[in-house]
C-alpha atoms as one frame of an Amber mdcrd trajectory, in Angstrom:
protein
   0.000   0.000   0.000   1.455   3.547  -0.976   2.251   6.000   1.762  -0.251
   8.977   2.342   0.618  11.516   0.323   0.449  15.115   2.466   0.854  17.102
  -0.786   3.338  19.311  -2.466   6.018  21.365  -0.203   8.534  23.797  -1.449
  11.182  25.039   1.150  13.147  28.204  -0.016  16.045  27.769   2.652  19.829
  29.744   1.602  21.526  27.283   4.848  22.694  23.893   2.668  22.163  22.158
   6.105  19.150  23.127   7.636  17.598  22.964   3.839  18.257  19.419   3.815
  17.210  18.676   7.107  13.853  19.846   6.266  13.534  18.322   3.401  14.388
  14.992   4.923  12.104  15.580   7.679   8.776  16.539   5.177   9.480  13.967
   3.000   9.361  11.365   5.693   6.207  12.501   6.945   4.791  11.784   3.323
   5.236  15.155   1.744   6.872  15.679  -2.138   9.517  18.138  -1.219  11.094
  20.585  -3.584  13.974  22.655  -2.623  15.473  26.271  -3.633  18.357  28.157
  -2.032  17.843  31.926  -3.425  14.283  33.836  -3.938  14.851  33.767  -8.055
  15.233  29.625  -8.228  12.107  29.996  -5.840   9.868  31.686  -7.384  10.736
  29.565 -10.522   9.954  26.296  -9.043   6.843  27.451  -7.280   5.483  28.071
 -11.455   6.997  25.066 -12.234   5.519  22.330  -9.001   2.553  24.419  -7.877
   3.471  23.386  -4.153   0.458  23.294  -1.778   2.707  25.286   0.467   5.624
  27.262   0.491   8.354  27.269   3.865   9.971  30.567   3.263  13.497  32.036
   5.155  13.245  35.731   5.028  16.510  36.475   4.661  18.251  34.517   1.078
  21.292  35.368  -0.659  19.741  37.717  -3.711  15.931  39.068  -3.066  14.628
  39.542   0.485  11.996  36.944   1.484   9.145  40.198   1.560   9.719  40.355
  -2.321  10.089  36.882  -2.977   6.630  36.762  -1.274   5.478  39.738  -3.788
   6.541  38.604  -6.565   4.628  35.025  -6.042   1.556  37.166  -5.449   2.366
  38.475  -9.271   1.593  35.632 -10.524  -1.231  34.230 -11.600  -0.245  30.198
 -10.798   1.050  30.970  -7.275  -1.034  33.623  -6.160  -3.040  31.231  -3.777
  -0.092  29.366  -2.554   0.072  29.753   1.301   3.198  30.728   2.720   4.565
  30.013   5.974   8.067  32.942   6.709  11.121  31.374   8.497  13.264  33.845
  10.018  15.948  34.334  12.398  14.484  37.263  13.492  12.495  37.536  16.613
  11.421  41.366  16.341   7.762  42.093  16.305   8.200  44.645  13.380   9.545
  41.984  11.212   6.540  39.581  11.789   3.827  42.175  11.323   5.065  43.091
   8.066   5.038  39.528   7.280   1.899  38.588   8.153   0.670  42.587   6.846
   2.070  41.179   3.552  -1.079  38.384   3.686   1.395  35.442   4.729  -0.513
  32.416   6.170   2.028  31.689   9.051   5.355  32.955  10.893   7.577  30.733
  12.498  11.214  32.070  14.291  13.801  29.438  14.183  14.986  27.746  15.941
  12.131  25.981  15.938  10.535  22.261  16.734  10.321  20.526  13.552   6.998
  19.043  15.205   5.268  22.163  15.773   6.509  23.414  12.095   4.659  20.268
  10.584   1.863  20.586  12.635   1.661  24.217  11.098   2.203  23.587   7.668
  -0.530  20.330   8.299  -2.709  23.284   9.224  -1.813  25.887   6.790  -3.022
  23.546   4.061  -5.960  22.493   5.598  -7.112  25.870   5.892  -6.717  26.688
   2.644  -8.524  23.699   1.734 -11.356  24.255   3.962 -11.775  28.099   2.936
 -12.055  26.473  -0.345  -9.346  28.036  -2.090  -7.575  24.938  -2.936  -8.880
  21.235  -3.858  -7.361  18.616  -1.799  -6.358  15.951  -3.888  -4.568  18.259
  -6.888  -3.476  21.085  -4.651  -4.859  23.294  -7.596  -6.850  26.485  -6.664
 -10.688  25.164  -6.497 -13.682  25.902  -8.717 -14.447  29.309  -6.346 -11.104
  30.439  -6.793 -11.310  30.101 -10.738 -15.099  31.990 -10.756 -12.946  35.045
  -8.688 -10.098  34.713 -11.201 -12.675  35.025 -13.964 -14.281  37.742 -12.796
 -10.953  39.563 -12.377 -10.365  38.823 -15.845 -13.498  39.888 -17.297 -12.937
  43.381 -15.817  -9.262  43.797 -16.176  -8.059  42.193 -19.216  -8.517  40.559
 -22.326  -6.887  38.173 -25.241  -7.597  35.229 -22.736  -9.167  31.700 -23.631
 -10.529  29.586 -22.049 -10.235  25.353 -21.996 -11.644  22.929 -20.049 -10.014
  19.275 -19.594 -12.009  16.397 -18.468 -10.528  13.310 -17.221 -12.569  10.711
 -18.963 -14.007   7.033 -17.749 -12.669   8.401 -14.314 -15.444   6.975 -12.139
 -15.063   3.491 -13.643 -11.935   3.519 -12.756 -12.849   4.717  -9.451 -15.213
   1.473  -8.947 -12.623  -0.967  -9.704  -9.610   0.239  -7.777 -10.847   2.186
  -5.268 -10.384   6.254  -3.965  -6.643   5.604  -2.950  -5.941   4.859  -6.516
  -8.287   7.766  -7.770  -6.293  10.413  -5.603  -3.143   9.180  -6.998  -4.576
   9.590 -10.506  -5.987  13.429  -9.700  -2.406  14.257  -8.162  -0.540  12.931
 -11.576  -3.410  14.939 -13.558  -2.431  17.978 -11.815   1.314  17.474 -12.305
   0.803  17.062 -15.961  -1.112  20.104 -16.317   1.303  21.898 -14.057   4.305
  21.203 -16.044   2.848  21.367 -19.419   1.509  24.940 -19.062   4.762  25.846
 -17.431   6.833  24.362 -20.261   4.230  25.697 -23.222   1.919  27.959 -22.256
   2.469  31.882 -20.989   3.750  33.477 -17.457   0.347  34.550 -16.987  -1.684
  30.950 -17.877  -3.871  29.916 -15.024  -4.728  26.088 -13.874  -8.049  25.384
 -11.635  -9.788  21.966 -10.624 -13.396  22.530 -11.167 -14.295  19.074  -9.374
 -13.964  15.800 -10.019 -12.800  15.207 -13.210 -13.250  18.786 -14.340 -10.166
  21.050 -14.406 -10.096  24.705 -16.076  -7.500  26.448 -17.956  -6.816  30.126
 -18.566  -4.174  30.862 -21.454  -3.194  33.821 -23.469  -1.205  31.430 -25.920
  -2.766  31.869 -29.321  -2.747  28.182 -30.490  -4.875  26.517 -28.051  -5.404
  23.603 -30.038  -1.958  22.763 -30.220  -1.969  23.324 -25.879  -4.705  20.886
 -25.698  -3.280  17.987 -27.935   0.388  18.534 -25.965  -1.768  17.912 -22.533
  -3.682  15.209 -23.575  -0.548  13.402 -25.266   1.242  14.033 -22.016  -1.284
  12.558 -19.613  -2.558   9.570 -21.972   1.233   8.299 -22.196   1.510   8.476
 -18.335  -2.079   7.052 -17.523  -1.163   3.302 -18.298   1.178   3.108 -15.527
  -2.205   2.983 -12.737  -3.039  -0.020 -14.551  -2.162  -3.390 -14.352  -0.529
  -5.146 -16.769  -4.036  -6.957 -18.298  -5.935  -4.049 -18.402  -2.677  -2.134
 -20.393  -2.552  -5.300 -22.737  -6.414  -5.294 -23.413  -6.994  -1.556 -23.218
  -9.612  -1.353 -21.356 -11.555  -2.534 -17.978 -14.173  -4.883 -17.118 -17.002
  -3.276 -15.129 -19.984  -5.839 -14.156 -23.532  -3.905 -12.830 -26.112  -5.190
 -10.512 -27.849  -7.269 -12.912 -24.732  -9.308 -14.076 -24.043  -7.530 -16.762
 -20.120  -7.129 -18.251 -18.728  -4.010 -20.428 -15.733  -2.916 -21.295 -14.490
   0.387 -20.358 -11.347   2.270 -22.069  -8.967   3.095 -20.079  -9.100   7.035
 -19.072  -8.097   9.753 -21.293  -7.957  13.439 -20.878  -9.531  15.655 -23.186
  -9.505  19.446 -23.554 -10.777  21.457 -25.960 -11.535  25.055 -25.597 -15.354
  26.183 -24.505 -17.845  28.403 -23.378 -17.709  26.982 -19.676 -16.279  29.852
 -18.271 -19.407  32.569 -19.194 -21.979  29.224 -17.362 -19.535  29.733 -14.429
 -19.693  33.596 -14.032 -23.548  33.025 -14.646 -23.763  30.268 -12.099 -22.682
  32.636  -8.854
């Protein structure tokens, strides 16, 4: 049986040591840690992994943690990350701005890695619970994409809008269970993560409408070629939460109550760009 899997964690740490330490720590407690040691490789991998949280040290070798912080809040894709400050510092001046800033947490090292996971634990769950992120893709959830919509509507334009649908995901679902189905969300959200990062624009936008449902904002002009890259990318990785009969046969045997066998593909992704995002402003 696979570990529990907490969620993404990026530490942005400048002491090689303490860096590692953490990183140890988070990953045995079932987290997928990434790790930067100046504000500029930071802010890069936070586009690049879309952590569900971010463990911070104020002061780094080239941008001060504050504008590091700033300049996450500039983008689109990490605007919603929480993020947690590590400092040395101890003055009350140095917190407030912090927390002034909209930063979800403040810890002064040294500190007990217990309490620090017990934060982070809650940082996340918070952010889950005030429904700004979905907990099994980390992604920002469908109330956070209406918001972001909205904000487009008014402020800009040139933007399109696709929506990608995991397909034959609830059969799947009935044959291998939710464990299996979380797994499958979290390596949906990767893919999406890293293809928009390696194709689409700085200021392309990734939300998980529910379920099987995720939303995509991009300014890229060629959508269709975006959607075929995405799909190719997840559909190549998809075989691997199948066993090795269902990859041979291509598909999955799903029996209902009265007896009765069919055969299910196995899932695909499929995005195509649509008119989803005027039903969602006219759903709130």
């Amino acid at each position: 049986m696979s570990k529990k899997h907490e969620g993404r964690l990026l530490i942005i740490e400048d002491d090689d040591e303490l860096n590692t330490m953490l990183s140890t720590y988070f990953q045995m407690q079932g987290y997928e840690v990434y790790n930067a040691f100046t504000g500029r490789d930071g802010v890069q991998l936070a586009r690049q992994k879309l952590p569900n949280l971010i463990l911070l040290d104020v002061m780094l070798p080239d941008l001060d943690g504050f504008d590091v912080y700033r300049a996450l809040r500039g983008i689109n894709r990490t605007r919603y990350i929480p993020v947690t400050f590590l400092t040395q510092r101890d003055g009350r001046s140095d917190k407030v701005a912090g927390l002034q800033l909209g930063a979800d947490d403040y810890i002064t090292k040294p500190f007990d890695l217990e309490e620090l996971r017990l934060r982070v634990r809650r940082s996340i769950k918070r952010a889950v619970r005030d429904l700004m992120l979905d907990p099994r893709t980390g992604l920002p959830s469908r109330p956070v994409v209406v918001e972001r919509l909205k904000e487009l509507n008014t402020k800009q334009t040139g933007y399109r809008f696709l929506s990608g649908r995991i397909e034959n995901l609830s059969c799947y679902r009935e044959i291998h269970g939710f464990v299996a189905t979380d797994e499958v969300m979290g390596f949906a959200a990767r893919t999406l993560i890293e293809g928009i990062e390696r194709h689409g624009t700085d200021d392309d936008f990734i939300g998980h409408l529910g379920d099987a449902q995720f939303a995509i904002v991009t300014y890229l002009k060629d959508v269709g070629l975006l959607a075929a890259t995405l799909e190719a990318q997840f559909n190549d990785g998809i075989t691997m939460f199948y066993n090795f009969i269902e990859r041979e046969q291509g598909y999955i045997s799903i029996e209902d109550d009265d007896g009765n066998v069919r055969q299910v593909p196995l899932m695909h992704l499929h995005v195509e760009q649509t008119d989803l995002s005027t039903e969602l402003l006219q759903s709130t």
